[in-house]
C-alpha angles and dihedrals in degrees: 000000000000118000122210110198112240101188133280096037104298112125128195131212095252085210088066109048118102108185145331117231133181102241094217093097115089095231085064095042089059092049087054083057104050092039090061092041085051096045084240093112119093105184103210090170088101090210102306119108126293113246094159143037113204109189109189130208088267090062089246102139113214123209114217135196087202122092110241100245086055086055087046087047097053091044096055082039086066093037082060095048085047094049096043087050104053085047 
């Protein structure tokens, strides 16, 4: 199980994300909705404001204080670990 660091100490399993999305778009917006309505939203902003949506294979949306291409940057950041280290 590998872990990608999302900002202010809060990790996800990299296996499980689906896709990181900017949440200004209202389709998102609306998905943010109907995540906390649903009890599917973690909010790992830690109150600071959302940059990035992060919705995982188990539908939880998660709301993210780091810019998408931040999030994208750490993940390739661990690929390259995994790929220096197999070698």
């Amino acid at each position: 199980m590998k872990l990608i660091n999302i900002g202010y100490g809060n990790l996800l399993v990299r296996e499980r994300i689906v896709s990181v999305v900017s949440p200004e778009a209202a389709p998102i917006k609306r998905m943010i909705i109907d995540a906390k309505e649903s009890g599917r939203a973690i909010d790992a902003s830690c109150g600071k404001k959302t940059r990035s949506v992060i919705i995982t294979d188990s539908d939880h949306v998660v709301l993210c204080a780091l810019e998408p291409e931040r999030v994208l940057n750490r993940f390739n950041l661990e690929s390259e670990k995994e790929d220096s280290e197999e070698e």
